[in-house]
N, C-alpha and C positions, 0 to 999 in steps of 0.2 A: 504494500500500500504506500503511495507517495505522502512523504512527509507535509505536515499542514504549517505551513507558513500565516502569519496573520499581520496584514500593514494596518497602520494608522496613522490616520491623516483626518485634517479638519475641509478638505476638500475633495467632496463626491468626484468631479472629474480624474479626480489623482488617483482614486482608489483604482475607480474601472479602469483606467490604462492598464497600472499595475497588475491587476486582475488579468486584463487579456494578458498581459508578455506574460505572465506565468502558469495561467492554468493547464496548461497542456505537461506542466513539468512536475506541479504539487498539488494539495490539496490547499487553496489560496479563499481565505476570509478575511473580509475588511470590517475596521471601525472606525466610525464617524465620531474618533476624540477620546479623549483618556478614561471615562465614565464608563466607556461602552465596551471598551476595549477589557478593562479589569474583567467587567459582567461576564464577555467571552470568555477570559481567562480560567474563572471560574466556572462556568459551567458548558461548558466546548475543549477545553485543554485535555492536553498537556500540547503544546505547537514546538515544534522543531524551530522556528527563528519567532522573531516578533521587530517587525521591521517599522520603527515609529520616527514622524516627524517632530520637528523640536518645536517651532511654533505652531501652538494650539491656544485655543482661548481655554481660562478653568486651568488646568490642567498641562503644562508642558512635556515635551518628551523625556525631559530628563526625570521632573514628578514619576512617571509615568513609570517608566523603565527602573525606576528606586521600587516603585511599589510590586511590581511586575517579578524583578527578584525574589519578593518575599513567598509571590504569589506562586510564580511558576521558575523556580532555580535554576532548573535543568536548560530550560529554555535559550537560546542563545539570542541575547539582543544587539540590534544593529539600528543607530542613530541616523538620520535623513534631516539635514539641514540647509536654508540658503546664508546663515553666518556662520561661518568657518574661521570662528574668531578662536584664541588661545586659550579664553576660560570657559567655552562652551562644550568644546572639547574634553576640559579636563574635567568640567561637572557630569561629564556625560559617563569617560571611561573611571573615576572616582566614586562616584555616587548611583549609579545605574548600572556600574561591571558593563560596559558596553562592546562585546564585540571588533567593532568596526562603527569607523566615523567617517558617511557619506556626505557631499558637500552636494547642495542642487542648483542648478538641474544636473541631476546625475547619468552620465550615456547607459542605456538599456546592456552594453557588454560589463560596464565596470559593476552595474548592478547585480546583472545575473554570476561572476565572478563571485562577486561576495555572499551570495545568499548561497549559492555551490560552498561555499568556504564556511559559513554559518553551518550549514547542516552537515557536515562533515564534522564538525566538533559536535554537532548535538548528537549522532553516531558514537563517537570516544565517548564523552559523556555517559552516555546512558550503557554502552557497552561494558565502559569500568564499574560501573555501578553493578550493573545485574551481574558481572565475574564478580565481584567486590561482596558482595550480597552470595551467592553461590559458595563461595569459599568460607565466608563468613558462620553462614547456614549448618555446612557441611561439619565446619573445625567445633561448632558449642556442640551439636547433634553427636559428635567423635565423646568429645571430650565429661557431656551428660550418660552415655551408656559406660564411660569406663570408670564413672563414679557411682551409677546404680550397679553395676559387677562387684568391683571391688570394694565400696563401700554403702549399702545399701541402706541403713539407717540414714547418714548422712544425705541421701540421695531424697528419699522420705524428706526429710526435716527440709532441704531444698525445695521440693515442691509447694509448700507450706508453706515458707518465706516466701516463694516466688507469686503465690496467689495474693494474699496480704500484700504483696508490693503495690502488683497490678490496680488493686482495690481502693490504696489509700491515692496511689499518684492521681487516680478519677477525682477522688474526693477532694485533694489537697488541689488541682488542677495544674497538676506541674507538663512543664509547656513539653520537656525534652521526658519522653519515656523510656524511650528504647535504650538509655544508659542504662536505667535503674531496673530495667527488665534484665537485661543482661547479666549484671553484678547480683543480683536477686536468685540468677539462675548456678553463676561462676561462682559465688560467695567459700561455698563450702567445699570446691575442686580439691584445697590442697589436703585435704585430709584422706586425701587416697596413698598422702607421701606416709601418712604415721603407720609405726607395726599394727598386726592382727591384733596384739594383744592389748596395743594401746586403744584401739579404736573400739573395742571390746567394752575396756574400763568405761571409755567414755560415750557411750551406749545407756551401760547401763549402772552411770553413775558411782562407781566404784572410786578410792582414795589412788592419786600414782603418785609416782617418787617425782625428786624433783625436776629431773633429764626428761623427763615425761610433760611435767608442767610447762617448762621452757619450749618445748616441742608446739603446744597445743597454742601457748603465745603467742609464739611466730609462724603460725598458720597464717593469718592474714601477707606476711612478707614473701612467704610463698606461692600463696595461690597470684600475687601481685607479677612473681618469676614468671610462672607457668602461663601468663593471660597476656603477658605484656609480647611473647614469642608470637603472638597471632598479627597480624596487621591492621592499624588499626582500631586497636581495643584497648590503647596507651591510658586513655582515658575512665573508661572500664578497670583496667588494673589498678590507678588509683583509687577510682569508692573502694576497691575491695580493701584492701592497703590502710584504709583510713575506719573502714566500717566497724571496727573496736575502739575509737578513739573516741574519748568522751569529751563531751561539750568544751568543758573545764579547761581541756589542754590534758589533763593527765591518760593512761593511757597507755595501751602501742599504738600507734607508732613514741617514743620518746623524742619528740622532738616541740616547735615552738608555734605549732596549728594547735588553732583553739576557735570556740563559737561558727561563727557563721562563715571563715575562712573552711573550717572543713568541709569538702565537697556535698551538699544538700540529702544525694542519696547516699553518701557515705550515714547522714544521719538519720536517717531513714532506718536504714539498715540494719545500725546500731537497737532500733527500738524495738524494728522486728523479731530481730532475731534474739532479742531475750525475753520479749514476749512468749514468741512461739517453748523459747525454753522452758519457760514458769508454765508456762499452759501443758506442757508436755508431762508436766509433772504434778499433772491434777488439779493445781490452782486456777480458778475462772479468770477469765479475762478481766471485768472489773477489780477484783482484788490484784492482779498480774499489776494492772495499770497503777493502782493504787500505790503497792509499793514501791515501783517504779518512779511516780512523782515524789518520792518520800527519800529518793536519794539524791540530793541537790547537787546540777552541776553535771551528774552523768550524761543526761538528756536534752537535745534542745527541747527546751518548755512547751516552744508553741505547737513544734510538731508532734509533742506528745501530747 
């Protein structure tokens, strides 16, 4: 299926030329102005370019192409101007990520040049994405069955964190999920590094020595090893890295993050997952919480 390009422009003759020199090569929709054009965006997108004029009333191109970014990322934008001045330019490729910067009247070769060149990264683009995603998919789906094998309690207690995550991020309306889904899912990997007999103890509760205790510590610093080798999941291995560390500063990590420097779903994390402990071990959730706020400085407040 040919790629859907969408110009905009505040002059209906402009559109339909543009319209003829391309339909026979894309899927070509026009908007009459920056209002109309978002509307498409959202409900006709996802468009391989978005080819927009900089004077428009309401709304400029560069407006436009800022909002356009948030809207449609992927999309590759390309500026159409008759001032081909220094700052117009630079609001365009600064503020809008713009592609390519067209000066008009633009010849129908140098245009069709650029919109071949436009879609050609919107191609890469989405191409790294869906390998990026595929890899991504594959390595946690690897990496979740060799923690239900070798550690299955652990794997258990994951799934349980990872629903609770799901549930509060709704309610909290945290804008980025897919971190805190992730580390939700990755939290308890490195516990596949402890012996049988350790991971035994800590099942089911049992006293271990202290090489033992030190082990269970630096679990976070581990699972932090093990996530960070993926691409792209640097950020990922930090919540987890951080998700023992309390409000206060004190803690693992030992070091000088404290409050709301500590990554959000690392704090998150922190609540879950000793909720789910206390609950594991018979206490209701109201009381779980209760003592929970009863330990000042563990928790950030509000999220608890």
């Amino acid at each position: 299926m040919p790629e859907k390009i969408l110009f905009v422009d505040d002059e209906e003759n402009v559109l339909s030329a543009l319209k003829r020199q391309f339909r026979n090569q894309y899927t070509v929709s026009t908007a009459l102005g920056g209002a109309s054009a978002l509307q498409m965006l959202a409900d006709q997108g996802p468009f391989a370019v978005i080819v927009s004029d900089m004077q428009m009333p309401e709304m400029n191109g560069v407006q436009l192409l800022q909002q356009a970014r948030k809207l449609a990322p992927d999309s590759v934008r390309l500026m159409l101007t008759g001032n081909a001045d220094q700052k117009t330019a630079m609001d365009a490729v600064n503020e809008g990520s713009v592609f390519n910067f067209l000066t008009k009247p633009c010849p129908p070769k140098t245009m069709a040049r650029s919109i071949a060149a436009a879609v050609e990264q919107y191609r890469l683009i989405t191409a790294e994405r869906e390998l990026l995603e595929g890899t991504l998919n594959g390595s946690v789906k690897l990496l979740m069955d060799m923690l239900s094998m070798l550690a299955p309690d652990s794997f258990g207690r994951t799934i349980t964190v990872r629903d609770m995550a799901s549930k509060m991020s709704a309610v909290i309306k945290l804008e980025n999920t897919w971190d805190l889904n992730l580390a939700a899912m990755l939290f308890n990997l490195a516990s596949v590094t402890l012996p049988q007999e350790t991971l035994a103890k800590l099942s089911t509760g049992k006293a271990m020595g202290s090489e033992e205790n030190l082990m269970i510590a630096r679990l976070p610093e581990t699972g932090k090893q093990l996530i960070a080798n993926i691409p792209r999941l640097e950020r990922v291995a930090d919540i987890v890295y951080y998700h023992q560390k309390h409000f206060n500063g004190l803690g693992f990590p030992e070091d000088s993050c404290s409050g709301t420097d500590i990554p959000v779903e690392s704090r998150i994390l922190k609540i879950l997952c000793d909720l789910e402990t206390l609950m594991s071990q018979g206490v209701t959730q109201q009381d779980a919480l209760t003592r929970m706020a009863a330990q000042g400085g563990v928790y950030d407040p509000v999220l608890l």
